[in-house]
N, C-alpha and C positions, 0 to 999 in steps of 0.2 A: 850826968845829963838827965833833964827832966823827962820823963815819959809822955808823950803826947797823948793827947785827948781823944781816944777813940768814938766819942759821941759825935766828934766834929766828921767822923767819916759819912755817918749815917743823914748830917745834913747837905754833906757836901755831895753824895749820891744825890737828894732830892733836888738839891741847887742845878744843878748839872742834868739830870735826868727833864726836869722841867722849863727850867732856862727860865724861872720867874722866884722871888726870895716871895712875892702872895702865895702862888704854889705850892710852894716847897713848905709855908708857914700854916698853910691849913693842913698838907699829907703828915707831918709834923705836930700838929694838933696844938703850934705856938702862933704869938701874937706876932703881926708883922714888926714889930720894932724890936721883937726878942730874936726873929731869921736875921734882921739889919745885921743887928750885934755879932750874932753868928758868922756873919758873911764877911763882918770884919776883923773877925778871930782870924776866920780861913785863910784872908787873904793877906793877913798878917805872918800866917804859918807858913804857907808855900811860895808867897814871895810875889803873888800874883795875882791882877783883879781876878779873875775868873770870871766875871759878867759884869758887862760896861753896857752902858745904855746907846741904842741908836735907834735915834728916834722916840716914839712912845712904848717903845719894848725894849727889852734883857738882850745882850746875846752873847754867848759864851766867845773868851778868848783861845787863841790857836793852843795855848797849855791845857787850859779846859778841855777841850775837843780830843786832843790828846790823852786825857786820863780820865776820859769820862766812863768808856768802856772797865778799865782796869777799877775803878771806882766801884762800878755795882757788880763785878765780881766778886772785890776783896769784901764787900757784903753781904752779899748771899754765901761768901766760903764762912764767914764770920758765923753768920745766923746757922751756916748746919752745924757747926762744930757745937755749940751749943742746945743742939734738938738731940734727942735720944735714939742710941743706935736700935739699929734692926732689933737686935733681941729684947730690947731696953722698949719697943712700941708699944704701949698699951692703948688699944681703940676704946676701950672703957673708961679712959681718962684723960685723952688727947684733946686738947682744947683748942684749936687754930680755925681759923675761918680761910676756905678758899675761893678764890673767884675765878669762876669759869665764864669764857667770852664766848656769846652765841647767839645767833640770830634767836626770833619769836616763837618759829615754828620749832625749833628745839626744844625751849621752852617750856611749849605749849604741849610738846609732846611726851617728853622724858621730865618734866621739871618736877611736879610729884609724885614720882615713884622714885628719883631722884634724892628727893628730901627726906619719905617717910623712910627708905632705906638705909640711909646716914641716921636718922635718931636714933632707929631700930641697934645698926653696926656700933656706930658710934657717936653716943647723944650732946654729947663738949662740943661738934663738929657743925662750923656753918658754914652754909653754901651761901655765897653772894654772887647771883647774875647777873652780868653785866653787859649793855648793849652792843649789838655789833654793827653797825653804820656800814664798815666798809671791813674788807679783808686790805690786814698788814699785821705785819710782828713786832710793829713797836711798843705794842701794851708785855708781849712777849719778854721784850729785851731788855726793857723798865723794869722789869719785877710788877710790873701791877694786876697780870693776873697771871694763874698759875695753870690754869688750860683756856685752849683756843680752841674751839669747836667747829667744825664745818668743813666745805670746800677748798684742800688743798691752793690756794691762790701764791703770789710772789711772796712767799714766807722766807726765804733765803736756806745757804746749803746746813746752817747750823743745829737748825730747827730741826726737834723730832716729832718723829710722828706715827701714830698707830693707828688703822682703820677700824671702825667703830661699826657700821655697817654698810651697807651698798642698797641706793633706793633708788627709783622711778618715778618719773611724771606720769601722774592717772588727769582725767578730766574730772569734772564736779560740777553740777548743776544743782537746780534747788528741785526739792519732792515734787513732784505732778508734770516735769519737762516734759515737754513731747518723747523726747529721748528716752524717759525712763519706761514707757509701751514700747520699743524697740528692742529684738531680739539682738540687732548687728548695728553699727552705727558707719558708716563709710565714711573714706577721709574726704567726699565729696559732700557731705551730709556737714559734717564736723565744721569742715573750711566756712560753709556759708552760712553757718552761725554767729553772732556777735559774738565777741569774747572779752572778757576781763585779764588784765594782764599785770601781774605783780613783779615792779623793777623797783628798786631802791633809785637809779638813776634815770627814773623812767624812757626808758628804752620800749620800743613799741614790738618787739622782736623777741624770740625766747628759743627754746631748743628743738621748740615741735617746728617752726615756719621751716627752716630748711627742707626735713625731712618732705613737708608741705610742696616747696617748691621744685624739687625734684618729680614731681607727679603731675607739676605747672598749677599747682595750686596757692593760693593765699589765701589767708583766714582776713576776716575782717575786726579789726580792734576798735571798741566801742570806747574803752576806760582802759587807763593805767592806773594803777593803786603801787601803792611804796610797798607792801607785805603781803606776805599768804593771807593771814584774817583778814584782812581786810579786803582782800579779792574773791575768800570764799562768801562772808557779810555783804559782798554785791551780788554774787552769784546768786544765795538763797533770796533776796530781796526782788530779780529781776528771771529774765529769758537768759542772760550771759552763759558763757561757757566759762570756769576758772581751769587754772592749770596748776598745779600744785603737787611736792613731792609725797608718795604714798603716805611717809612714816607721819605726817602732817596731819593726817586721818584719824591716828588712834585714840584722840581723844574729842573725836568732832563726830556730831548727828547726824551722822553718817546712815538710812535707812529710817528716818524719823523726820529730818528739815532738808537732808542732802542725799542726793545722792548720786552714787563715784561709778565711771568705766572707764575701761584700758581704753587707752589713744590707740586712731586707726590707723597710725603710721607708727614705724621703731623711730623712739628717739634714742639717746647717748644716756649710761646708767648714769649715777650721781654716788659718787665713794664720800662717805660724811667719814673725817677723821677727827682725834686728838692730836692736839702739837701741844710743845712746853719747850723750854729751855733747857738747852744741856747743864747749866748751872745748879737743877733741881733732878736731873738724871736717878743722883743716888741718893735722894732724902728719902729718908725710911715711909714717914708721912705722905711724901709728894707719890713715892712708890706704889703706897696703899692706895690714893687715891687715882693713881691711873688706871689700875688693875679692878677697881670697885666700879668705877664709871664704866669699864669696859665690859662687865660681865652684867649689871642692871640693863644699861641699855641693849648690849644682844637679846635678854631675854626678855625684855620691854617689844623689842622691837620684833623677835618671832612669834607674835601675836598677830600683827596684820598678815603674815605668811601662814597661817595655820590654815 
């Protein structure tokens, strides 16, 4: 009996993970008419299209859909058995790049002390950040990045997770506010300010209004922006009030273009965590790398608490 083509695993994961043979032919780093051939290997070998067309799109058959999960298992069991045990890690010559999923203010915040810290540890090692639009774990359960950063959202019960720090919404106006001659600021004071307000889905609503309205008050929202920068870059530019997570600060002109006070009402803390995939649970590498993210950014981050 001929041995099968283990390569064909590694396409038929990106077939199936993407549900397009374009897809699959760039993650793959081949021509589309080289995934075709591929696809015709595939479905030569298991007996079954695997993606039929309907419409102007791919979509997998009920067999697909079926071994699609088992598929980027039996791949990632593949790829560790091949990476170097625990005692076998050397950070001095580990070469792998990982991509960690995270909004801008993370970024913005931990991203180089992030980086010079990895050369420093381990120089072979790149970091590639990757956008984060929306919270889901489908980048998670793809294989396509290896941490997920931020707010806890519908990740499913598989998903691990370890907390990274716990932060706060401060206000943020630009140097010269009226606000900043003010010893105390009332949430009466605060409300009947304009405010700038950063939603990805622009949402005019945020964590402080409740607290707000419990007091019978509403703020007044002048602008929605899609991002923290981009709402603090209105805030210093205008009279706006922004609202933005503390850790967001640590590397902004903060006492020079801006400047931050505690909100006059409690709002709800904010737990920023790491998720991954149980799949990478016990990679020696993936290991390193949870344990290294976890102890830069606390000590990143006890800097705005000092």
């Amino acid at each position: 009996m001929t041995d099968p083509d283990l390569n064909l695993l590694i396409a038929l994961d990106a077939l199936l993970s993407l549900g397009s043979v374009a897809g699959a032919a760039r993650r793959l780093k081949l021509s589309a008419s080289a995934m075709s051939r591929t696809l015709s290997r595939l479905r030569a070998v298991t007996g079954d299209p695997l993606l039929v067309r309907a419409g102007r799109k791919m979509v997998l058959t009920p067999y697909a859909e079926e071994i699609r999960e088992r598929t980027q298992n039996a791949v990632f069991e593949a790829r560790a058995v091949l990476r170097p045990s625990v005692s076998e890690l050397n950070l001095a010559t580990l070469e792998r790049t990982f991509t960690l999923r995270a909004n801008e203010g993370f970024v913005e915040a931990f991203g180089a002390v992030l980086i010079a810290a990895a050369a420093k540890e381990a120089p072979l090692v790149r970091l590639c950040f990757a956008p984060k639009p929306e919270k889901s774990s489908t980048h998670l359960r793809e294989g396509l990045v290896d941490l997920e950063i931020g707010v806890l959202g519908e990740m499913g019960p598989e998903i691990r997770l370890q907390t990274l720090f716990r932060d706060r919404f401060v206000a943020v106006v630009r140097k010269g506010h009226p606000f900043e001659q003010q010893t105390e600021i009332t949430a009466q004071q605060y409300a009947a300010c304009g405010h700038v307000v950063a939603s990805r889905r622009g949402l005019l609503t945020g964590p402080v209004d409740q607290a707000l309205a419990e007091l019978g008050l509403e703020r007044k929202v002048a602008a929605v922006v899609p991002s923290f920068p981009a709402a603090l870059a209105v805030a210093q530019a205008s009279d706006l009030v922004a609202l933005v997570p503390a850790s967001f600060l640590i590397n902004q002109p903060v006492g020079t273009t801006l400047y931050a006070f505690e909100l006059p009402v409690k709002t709800q803390g904010i737990t920023v965590s790491q998720m991954w995939h149980p799949r990478l649970e016990a990679d020696p590498a993936h290991r390193w790398l949870r344990q290294w993210v976890l102890g830069v950014v606390k000590q990143r981050f006890a800097t705005i608490n000092d």
